[in-house]
N, CA and C atoms as a LAMMPS dump frame, in Angstrom:
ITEM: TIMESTEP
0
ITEM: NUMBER OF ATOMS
354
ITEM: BOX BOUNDS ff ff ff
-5.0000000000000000e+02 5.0000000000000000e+02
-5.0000000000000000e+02 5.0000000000000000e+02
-5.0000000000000000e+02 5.0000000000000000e+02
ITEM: ATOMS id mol type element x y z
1 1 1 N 415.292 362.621 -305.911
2 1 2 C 416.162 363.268 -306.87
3 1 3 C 416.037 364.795 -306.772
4 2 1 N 414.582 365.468 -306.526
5 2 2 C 414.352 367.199 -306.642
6 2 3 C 415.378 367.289 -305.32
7 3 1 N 415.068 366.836 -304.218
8 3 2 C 415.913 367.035 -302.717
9 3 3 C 417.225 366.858 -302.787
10 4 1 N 417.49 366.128 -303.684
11 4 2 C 419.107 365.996 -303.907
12 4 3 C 419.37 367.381 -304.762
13 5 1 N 419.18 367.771 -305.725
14 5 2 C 419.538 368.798 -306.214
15 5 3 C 419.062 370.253 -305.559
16 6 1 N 418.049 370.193 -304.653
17 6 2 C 417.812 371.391 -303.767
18 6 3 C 419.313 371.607 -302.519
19 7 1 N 419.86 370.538 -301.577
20 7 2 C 420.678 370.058 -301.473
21 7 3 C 421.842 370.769 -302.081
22 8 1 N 422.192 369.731 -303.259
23 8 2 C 423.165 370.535 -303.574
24 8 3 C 423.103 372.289 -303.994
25 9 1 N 422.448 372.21 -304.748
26 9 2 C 422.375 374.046 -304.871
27 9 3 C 422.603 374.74 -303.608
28 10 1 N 422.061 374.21 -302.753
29 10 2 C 421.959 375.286 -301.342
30 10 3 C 423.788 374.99 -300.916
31 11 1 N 424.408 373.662 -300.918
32 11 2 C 425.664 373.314 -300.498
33 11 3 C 426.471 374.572 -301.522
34 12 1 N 426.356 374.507 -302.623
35 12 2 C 426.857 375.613 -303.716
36 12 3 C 426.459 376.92 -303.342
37 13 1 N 425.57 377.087 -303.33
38 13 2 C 425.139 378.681 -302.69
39 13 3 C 425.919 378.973 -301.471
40 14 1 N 426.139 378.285 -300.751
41 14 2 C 426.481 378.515 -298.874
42 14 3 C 428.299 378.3 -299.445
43 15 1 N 428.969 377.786 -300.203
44 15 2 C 430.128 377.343 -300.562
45 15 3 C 429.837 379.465 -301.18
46 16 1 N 429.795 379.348 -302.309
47 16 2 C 429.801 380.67 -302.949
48 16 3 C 430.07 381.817 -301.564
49 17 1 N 428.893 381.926 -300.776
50 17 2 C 428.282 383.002 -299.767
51 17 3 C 430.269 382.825 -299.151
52 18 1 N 430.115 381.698 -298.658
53 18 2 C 431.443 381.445 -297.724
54 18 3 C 432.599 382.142 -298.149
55 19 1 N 432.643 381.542 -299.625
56 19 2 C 433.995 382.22 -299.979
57 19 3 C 434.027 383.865 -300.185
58 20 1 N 432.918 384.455 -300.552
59 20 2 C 432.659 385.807 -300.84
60 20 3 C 432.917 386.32 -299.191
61 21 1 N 432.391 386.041 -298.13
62 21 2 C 432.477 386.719 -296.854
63 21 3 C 434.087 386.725 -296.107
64 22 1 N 434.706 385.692 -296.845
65 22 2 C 436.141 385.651 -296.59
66 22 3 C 437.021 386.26 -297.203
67 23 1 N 436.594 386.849 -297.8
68 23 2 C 437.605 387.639 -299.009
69 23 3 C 438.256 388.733 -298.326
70 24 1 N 438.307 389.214 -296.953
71 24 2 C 439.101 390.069 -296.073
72 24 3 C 440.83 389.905 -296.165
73 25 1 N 441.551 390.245 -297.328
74 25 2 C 443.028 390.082 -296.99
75 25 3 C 443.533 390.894 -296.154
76 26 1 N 444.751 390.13 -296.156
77 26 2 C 445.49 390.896 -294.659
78 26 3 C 446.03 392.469 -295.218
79 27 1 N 445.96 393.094 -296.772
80 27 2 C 445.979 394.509 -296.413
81 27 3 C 444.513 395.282 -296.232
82 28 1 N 443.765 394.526 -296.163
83 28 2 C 442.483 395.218 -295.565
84 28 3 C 442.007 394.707 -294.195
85 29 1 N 442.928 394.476 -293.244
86 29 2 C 442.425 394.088 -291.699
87 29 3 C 442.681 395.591 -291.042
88 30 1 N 442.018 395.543 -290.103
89 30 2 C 442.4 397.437 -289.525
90 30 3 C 443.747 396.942 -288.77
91 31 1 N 444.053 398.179 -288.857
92 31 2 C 444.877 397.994 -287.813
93 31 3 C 445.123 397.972 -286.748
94 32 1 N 443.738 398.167 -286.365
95 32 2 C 443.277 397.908 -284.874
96 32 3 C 443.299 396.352 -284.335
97 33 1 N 443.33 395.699 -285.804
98 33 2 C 443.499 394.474 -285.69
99 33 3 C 444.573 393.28 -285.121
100 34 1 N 445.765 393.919 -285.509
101 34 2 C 446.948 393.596 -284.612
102 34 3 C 446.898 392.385 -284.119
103 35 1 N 447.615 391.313 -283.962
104 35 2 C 447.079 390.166 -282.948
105 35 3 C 446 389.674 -282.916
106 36 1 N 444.806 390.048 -283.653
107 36 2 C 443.583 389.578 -283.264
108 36 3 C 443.455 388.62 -284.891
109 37 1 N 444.115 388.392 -285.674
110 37 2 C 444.04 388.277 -287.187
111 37 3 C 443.269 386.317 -286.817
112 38 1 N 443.808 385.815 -286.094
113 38 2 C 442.952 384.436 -285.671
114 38 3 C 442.09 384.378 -285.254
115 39 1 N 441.21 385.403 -284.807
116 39 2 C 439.885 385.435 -284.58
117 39 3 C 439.001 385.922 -285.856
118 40 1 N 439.662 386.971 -286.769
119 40 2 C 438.994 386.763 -287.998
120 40 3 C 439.008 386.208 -288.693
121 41 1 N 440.089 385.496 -289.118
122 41 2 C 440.446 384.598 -290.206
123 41 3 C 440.15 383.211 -289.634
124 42 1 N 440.07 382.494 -288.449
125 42 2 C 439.553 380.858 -287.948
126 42 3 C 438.373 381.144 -287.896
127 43 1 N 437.413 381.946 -287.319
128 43 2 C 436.22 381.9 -287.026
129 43 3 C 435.07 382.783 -287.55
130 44 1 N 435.589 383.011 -289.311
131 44 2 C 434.49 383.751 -290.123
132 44 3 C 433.307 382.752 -289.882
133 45 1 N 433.18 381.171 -290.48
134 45 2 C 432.646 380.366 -290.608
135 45 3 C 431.5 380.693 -289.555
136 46 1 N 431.916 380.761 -288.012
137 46 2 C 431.018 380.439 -286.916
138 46 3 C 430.43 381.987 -286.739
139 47 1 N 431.565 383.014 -286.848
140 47 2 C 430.576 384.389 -287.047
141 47 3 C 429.612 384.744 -287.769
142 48 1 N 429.506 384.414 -288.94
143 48 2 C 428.445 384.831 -290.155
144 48 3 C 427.548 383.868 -290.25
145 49 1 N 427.376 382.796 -289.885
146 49 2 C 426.543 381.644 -290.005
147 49 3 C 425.32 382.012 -288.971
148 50 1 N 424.446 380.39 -288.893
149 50 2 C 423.299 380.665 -288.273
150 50 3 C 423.547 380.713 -287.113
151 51 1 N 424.791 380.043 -285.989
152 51 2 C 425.267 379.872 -285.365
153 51 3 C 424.226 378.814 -284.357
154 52 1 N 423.517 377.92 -285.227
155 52 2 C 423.078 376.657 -284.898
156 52 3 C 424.658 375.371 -285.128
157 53 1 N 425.298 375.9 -285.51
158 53 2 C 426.889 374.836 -284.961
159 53 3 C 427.468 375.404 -284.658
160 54 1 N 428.163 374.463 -283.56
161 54 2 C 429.361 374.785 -283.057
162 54 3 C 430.167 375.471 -283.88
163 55 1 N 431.421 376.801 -282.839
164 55 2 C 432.606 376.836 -283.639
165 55 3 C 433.396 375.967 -283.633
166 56 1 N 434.708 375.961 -284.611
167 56 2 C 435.155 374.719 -284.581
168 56 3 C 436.565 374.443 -283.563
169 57 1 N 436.984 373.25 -283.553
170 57 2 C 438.584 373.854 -282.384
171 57 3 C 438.874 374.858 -283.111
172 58 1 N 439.548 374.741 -284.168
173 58 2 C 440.554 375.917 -284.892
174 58 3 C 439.901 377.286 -284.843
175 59 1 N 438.723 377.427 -284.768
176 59 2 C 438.418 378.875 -284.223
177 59 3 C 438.515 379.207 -282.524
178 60 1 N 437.949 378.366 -282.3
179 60 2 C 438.056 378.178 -280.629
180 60 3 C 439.653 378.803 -280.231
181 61 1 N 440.599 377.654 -281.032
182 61 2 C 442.032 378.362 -280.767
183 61 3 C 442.565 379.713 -280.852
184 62 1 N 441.782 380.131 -282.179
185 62 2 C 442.085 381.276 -282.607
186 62 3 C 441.413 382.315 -281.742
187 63 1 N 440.355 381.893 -281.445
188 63 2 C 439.753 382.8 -280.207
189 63 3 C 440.197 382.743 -278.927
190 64 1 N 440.709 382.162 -278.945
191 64 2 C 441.866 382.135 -277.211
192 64 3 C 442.991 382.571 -277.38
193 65 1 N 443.47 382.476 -278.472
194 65 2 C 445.042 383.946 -278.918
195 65 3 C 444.242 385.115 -278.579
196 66 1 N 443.358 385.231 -279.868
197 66 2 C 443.206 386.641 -279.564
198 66 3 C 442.42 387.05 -277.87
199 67 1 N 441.554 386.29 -277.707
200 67 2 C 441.201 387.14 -276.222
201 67 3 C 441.865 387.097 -275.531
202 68 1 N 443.195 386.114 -275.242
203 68 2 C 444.256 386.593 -274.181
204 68 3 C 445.037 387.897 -274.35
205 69 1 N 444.924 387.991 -275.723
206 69 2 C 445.702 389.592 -276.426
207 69 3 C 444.723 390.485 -275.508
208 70 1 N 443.736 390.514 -275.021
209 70 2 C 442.338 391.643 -274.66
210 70 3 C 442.934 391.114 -273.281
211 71 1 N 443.558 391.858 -272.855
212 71 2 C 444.292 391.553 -270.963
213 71 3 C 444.282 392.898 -270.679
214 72 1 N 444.033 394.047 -271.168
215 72 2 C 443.55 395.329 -270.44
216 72 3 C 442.189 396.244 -270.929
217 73 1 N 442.399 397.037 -270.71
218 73 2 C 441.518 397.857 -271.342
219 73 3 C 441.357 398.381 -272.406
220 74 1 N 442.745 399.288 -272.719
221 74 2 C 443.37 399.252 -274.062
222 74 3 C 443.516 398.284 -275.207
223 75 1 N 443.847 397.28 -274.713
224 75 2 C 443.54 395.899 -275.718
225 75 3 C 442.167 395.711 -275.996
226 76 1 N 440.961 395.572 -275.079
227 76 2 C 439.723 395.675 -275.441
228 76 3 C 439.273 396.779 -276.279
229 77 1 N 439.59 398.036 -275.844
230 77 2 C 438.869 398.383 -276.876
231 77 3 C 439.663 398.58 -278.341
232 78 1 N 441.146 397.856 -278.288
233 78 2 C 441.5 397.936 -279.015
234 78 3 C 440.553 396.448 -280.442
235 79 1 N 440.431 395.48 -279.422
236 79 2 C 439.286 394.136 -279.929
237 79 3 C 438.43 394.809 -280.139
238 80 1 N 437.644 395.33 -279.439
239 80 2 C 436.356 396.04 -279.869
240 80 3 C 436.27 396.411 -281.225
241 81 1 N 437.714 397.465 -281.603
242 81 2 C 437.895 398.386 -282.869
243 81 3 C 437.856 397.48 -283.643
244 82 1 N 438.201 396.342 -283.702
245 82 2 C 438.716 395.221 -285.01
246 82 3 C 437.747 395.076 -285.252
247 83 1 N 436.806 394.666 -284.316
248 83 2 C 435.441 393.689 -284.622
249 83 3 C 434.679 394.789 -285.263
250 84 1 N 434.419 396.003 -284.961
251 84 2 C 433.63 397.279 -285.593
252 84 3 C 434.181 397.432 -286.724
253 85 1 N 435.392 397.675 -286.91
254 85 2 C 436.001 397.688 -288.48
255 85 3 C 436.31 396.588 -289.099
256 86 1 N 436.362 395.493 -288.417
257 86 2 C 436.309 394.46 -289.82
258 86 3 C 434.432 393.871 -290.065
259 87 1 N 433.879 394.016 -289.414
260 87 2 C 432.506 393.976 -289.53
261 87 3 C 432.141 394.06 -291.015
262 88 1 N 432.022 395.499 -291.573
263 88 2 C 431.376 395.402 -293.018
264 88 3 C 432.104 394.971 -293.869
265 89 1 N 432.861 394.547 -293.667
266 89 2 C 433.941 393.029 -294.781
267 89 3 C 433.603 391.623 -294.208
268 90 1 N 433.022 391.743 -293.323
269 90 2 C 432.761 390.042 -293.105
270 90 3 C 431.393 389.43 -292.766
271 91 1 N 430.476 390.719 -292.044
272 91 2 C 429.251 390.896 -291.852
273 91 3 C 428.956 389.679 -290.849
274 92 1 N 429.432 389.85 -289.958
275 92 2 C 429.016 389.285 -288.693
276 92 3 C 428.181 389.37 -288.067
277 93 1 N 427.399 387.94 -287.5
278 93 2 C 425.874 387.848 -286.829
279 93 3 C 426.444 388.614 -285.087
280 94 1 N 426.068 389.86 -284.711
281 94 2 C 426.542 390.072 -283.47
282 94 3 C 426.046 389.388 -282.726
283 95 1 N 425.415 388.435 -282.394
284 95 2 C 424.659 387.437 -281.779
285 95 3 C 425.911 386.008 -281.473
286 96 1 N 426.677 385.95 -282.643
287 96 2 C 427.313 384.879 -282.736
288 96 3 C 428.583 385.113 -282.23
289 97 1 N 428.975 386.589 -282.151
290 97 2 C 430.482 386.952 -281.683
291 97 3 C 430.163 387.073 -279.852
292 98 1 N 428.812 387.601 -279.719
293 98 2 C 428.102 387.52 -277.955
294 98 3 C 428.879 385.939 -277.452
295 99 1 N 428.47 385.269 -278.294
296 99 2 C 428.519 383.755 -277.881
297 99 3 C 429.482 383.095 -277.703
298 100 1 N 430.188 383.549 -278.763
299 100 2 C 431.689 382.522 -278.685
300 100 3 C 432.286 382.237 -277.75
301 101 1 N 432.58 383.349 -276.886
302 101 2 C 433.712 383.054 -275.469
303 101 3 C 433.322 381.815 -275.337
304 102 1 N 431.633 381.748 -274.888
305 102 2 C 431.086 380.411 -274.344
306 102 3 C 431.311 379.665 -274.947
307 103 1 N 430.614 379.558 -276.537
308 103 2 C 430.671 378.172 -277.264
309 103 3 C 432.38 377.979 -277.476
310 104 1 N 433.336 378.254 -277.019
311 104 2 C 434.971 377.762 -276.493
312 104 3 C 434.979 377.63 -275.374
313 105 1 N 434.099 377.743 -274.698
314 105 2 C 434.688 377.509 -272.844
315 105 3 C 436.049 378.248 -272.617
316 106 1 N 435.44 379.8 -272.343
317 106 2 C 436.845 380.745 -272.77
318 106 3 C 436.262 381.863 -271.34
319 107 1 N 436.88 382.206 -270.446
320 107 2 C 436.24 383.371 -269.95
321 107 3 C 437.146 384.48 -269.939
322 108 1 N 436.024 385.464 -269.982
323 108 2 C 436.794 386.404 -270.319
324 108 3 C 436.474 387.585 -269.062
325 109 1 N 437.173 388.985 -269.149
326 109 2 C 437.217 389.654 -267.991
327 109 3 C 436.193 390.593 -268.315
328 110 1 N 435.485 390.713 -269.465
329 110 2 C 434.797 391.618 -270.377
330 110 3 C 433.749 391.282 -270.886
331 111 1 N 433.029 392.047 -271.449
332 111 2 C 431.298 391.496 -271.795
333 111 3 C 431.452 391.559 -273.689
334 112 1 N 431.155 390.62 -274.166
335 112 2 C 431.694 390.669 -275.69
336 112 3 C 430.218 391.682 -276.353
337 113 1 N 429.555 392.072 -275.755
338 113 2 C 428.111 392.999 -275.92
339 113 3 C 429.069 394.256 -276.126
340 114 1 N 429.934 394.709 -275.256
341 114 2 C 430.517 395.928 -275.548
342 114 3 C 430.977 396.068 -276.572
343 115 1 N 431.434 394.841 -276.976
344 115 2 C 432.073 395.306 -278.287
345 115 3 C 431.219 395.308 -279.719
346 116 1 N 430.133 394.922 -279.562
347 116 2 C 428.709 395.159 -280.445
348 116 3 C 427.924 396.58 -280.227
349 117 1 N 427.761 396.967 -279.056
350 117 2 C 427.221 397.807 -278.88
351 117 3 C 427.921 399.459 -278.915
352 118 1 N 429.569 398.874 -279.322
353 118 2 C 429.95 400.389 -278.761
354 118 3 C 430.341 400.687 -277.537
């Protein structure tokens, strides 16, 4: 019975956390953001988490719009800008945005580190 209600509290806490880290509306996306709005909005879940799970298809998808949008240079660092400015509205594990291409089986022409590091 204590494990069931530890359990739930933590399911309530992580429900709460979730909805608070999503609260990014679309007049506060940069506008660097452009095209990239399915990579923030499908795959908050897998960015901010422990990123011990998978992302899910629907982020996966959303992450294959937007990185096909990243087809030059200009587009990258235009991705780059999104991810730097939508960052302190969504507070992303940079560890977990490194990863994604992979955890979608996505390749890309670019190192997703650049866009963490600057």
């Amino acid at each position: 019975m204590m494990g069931e209600k530890k359990v739930l509290g933590l399911v309530v806490l992580v429900m709460a956390y979730g909805l608070a880290v999503t609260r990014l509306t679309e007049a506060q996306v940069p506008e660097t953001c452009n095209g990239y709005e399915p990579l923030l909005f499908q795959c908050v879940p897998y960015l901010v988490g422990s990123g011990l799970d998978p992302p899910t298809p629907h982020c996966c998808d959303g992450a294959r719009v937007a990185f096909q949008r990243a087809n030059n240079d200009e587009a990258v660092k235009n991705l780059c800008g999104c991810l730097v400015d939508a960052g302190p509205y969504l507070n992303f594990v940079p560890q977990n945005l490194v990863q994604l291409p992979a955890a979608c089986n996505i390749q890309l022409s670019f190192s997703m580190d650049h866009c963490i590091r600057g």
